[in-house]
SERO-42139 format. One record per residue (C-alpha): x, y, z; residue in one letter. Coordinates in nm, 4 decimals. Last residue first. Example, Ala and Ser with C-alpha at 12.3 -4.5 7.8 and 13.67 -1.06 7.14 Angstrom:
2
> 1.3670 -0.1060 0.7140 s
> 1.2300 -0.4500 0.7800 a
! end
This chain:
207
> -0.4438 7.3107 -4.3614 x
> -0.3188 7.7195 -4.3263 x
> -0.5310 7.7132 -4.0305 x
> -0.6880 8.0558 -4.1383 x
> -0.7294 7.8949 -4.5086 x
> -0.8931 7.6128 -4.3643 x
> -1.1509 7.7991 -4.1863 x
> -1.2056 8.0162 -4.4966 x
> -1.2257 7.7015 -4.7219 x
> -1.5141 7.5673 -4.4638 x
> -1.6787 7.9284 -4.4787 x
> -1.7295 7.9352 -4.8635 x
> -1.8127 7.5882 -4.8730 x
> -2.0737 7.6420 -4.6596 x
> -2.2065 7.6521 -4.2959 x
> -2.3492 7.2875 -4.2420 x
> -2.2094 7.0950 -4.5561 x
> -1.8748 7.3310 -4.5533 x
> -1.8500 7.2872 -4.2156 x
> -1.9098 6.8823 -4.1384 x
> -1.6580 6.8762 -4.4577 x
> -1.3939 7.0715 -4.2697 x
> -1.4555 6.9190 -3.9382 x
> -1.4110 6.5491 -4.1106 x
> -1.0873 6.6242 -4.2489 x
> -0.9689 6.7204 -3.9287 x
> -1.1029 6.3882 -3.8267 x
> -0.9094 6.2116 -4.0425 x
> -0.5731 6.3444 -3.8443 x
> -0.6827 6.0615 -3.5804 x
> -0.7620 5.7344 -3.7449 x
> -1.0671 5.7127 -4.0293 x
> -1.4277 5.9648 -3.9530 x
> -1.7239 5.9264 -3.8990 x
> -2.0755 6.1615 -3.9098 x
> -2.3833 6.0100 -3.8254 x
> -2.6644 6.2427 -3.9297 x
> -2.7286 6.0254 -4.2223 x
> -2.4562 5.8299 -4.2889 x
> -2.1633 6.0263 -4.3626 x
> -1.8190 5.8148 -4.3995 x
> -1.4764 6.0024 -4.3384 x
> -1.1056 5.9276 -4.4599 x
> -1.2741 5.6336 -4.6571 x
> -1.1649 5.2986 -4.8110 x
> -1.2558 5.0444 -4.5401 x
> -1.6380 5.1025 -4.5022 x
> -1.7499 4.9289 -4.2451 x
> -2.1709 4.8573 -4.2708 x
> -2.2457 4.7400 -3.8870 x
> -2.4316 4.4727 -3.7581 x
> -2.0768 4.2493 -3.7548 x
> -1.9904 4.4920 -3.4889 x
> -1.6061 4.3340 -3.3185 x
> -1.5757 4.1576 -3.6315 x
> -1.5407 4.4832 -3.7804 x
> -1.3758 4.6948 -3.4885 x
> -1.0848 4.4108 -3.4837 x
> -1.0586 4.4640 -3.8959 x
> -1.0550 4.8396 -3.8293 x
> -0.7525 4.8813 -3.5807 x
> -0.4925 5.0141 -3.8152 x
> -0.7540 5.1272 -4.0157 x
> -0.9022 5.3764 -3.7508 x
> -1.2920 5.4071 -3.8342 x
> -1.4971 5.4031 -4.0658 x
> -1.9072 5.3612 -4.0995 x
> -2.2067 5.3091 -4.2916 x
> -2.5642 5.2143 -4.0460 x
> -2.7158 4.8927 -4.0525 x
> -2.6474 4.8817 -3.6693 x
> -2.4772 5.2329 -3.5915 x
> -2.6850 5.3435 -3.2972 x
> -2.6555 5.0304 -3.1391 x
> -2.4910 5.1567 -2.8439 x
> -2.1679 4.9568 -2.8837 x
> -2.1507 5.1403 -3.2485 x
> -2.0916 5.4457 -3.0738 x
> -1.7648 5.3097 -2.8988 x
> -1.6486 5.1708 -3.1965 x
> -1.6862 5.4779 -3.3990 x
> -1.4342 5.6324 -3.1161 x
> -1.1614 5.4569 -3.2958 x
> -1.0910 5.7419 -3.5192 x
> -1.2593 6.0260 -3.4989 x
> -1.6414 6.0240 -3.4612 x
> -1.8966 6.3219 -3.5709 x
> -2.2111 6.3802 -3.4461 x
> -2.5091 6.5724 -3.6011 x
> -2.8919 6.7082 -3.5018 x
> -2.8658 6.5776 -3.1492 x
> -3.2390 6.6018 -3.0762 x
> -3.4753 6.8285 -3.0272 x
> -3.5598 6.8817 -3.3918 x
> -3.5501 6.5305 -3.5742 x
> -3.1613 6.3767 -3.5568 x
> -3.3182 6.0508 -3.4533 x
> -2.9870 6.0110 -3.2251 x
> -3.1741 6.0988 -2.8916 x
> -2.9473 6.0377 -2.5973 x
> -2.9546 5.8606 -2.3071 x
> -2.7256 5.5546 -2.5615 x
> -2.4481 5.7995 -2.5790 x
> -2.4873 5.8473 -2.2060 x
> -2.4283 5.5083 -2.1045 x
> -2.1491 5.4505 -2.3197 x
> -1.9336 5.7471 -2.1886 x
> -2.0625 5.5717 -1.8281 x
> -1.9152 5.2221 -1.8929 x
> -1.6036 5.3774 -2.0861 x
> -1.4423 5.4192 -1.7672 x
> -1.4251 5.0114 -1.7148 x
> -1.2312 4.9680 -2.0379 x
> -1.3317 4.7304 -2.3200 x
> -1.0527 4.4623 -2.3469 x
> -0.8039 4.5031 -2.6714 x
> -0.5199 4.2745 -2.5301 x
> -0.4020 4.6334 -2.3953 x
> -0.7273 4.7729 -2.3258 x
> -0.9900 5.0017 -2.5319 x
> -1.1160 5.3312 -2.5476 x
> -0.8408 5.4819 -2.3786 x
> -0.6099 5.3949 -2.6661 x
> -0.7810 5.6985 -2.8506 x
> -1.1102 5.8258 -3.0009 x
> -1.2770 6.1545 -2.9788 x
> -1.6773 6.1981 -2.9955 x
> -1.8026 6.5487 -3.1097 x
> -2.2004 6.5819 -3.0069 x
> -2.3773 6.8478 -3.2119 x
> -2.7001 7.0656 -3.1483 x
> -2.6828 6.9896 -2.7993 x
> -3.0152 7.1157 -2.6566 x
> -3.0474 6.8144 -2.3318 x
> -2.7528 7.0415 -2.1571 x
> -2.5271 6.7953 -1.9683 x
> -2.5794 6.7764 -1.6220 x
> -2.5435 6.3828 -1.5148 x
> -2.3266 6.3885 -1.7823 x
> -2.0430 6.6238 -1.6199 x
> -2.0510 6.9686 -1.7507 x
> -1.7611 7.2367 -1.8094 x
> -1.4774 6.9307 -1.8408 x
> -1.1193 7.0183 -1.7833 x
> -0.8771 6.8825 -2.0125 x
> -0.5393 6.7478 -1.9501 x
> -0.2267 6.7104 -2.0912 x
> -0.0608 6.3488 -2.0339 x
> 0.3341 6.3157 -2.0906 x
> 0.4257 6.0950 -1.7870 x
> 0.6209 5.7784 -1.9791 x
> 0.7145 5.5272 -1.7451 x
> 0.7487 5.2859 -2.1042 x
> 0.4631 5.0494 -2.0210 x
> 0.2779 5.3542 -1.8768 x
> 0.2833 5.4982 -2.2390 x
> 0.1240 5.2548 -2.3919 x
> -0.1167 5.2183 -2.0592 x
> -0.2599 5.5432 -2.1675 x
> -0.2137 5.8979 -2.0273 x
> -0.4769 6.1586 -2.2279 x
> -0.5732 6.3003 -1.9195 x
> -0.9465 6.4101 -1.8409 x
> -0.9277 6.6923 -1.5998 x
> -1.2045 6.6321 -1.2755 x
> -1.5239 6.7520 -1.3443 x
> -1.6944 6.3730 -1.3375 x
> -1.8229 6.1552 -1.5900 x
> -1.7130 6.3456 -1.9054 x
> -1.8385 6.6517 -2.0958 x
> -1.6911 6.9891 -2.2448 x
> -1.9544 7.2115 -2.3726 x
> -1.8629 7.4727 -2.6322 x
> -2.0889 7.7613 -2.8014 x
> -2.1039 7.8658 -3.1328 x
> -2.1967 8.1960 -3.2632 x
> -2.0526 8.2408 -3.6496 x
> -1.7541 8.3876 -3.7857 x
> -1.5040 8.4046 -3.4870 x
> -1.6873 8.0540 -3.3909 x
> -1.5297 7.8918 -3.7075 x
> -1.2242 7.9547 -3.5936 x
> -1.2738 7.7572 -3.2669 x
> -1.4783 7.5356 -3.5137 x
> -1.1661 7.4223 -3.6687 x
> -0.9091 7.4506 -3.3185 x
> -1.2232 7.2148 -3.1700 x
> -1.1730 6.9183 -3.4883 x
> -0.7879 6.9341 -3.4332 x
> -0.7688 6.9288 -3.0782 x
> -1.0298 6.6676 -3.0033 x
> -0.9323 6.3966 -3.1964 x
> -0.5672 6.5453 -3.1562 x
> -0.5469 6.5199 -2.8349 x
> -0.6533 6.0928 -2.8566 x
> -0.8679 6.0099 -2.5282 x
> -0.6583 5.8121 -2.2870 x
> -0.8939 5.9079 -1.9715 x
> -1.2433 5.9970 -2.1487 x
> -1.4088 6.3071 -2.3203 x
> -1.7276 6.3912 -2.4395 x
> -1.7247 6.7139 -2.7081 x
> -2.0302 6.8926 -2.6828 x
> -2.1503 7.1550 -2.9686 x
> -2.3818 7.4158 -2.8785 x
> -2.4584 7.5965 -3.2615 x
> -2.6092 7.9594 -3.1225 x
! end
């Protein structure tokens, strides 16, 4: 089977995750895939962020992980990393619950050789978050334009590229702001499974 984890964090973006995991739900009616939901602890991950706390807003479905990261299985074929307001403050401060997602991004082995995490794919602003483990130094990547000049001068070390809906470097698979990364499963799919697959994927979501 193809294990693919998706790590989450309070005021992750839905449709980072929802988008890319309805894809390879499909995709696991053809082929054997299996899921793994991670975060720090098992409690449900909302998507609440302080945008919507400024307004009183409660609108915040939850997921609940299947492995924390203490616990996380060390054969994850491919790592899916949501963005979203959580990843960040409102004056654009790092957030304290993004010390552990951090942590175990930079546990694992990016080298892509067998053993390691063979692929993983960023939507939107989560790119930022990888690149603060180094992985992406000298590395091409996107990320959200709305907030890519901040990411830029955030990681100088990094190659941005501005004019993409995804970027593949390598093994490093990223993607522009949210609906991009829908974009992203479908080429991640037709590279990994074929084209043939990818356009029935797409066809079944009517996309």
């Amino acid at each position: 089977p193809t294990k693919i984890g998706v790590v989450l964090f309070p005021g992750f973006q839905l449709l980072d995750a929802a988008g890319p995991l309805d894809a390879f739900h499909l995709l696991s009616q053809q082929h054997t895939l299996h899921l793994i939901i991670l975060a720090a602890t098992l409690d449900p991950v909302p998507t609440q962020v302080w945008a919507q706390d400024e307004q009183n807003s409660k609108f915040s479905p939850s997921i609940v992980p299947t492995h924390t990261f203490a616990d996380a299985p060390a054969d994850l074929d491919m790592i899916l990393l949501p963005g979203g307001l959580g990843t960040r403050g409102l004056k654009g401060e790092e957030k304290p619950h993004m010390v552990p997602v951090v942590e175990f991004l930079k546990s694992l082995d990016w080298s892509g050789e067998k053993g390691s995490v063979r692929w993983v794919l960023t939507a939107c602003t989560r790119s930022e978050v990888l690149a603060r483990t180094g992985v992406l130094d000298g590395r091409r990547a996107t990320t959200n334009k709305r907030a890519f000049n901040a990411v830029k001068a955030k990681h100088p070390n990094v190659n941005w590229i501005v004019k993409a809906r995804w970027v593949v470097d390598g093994n490093i698979w990223t993607s522009s702001g949210i609906s991009a990364g829908m974009d992203l499963a479908f080429a991640w799919i037709s590279e990994v499974f074929g084209e043939e697959t990818a356009q029935y994927v797409a066809d079944r979501s009517e996309y």
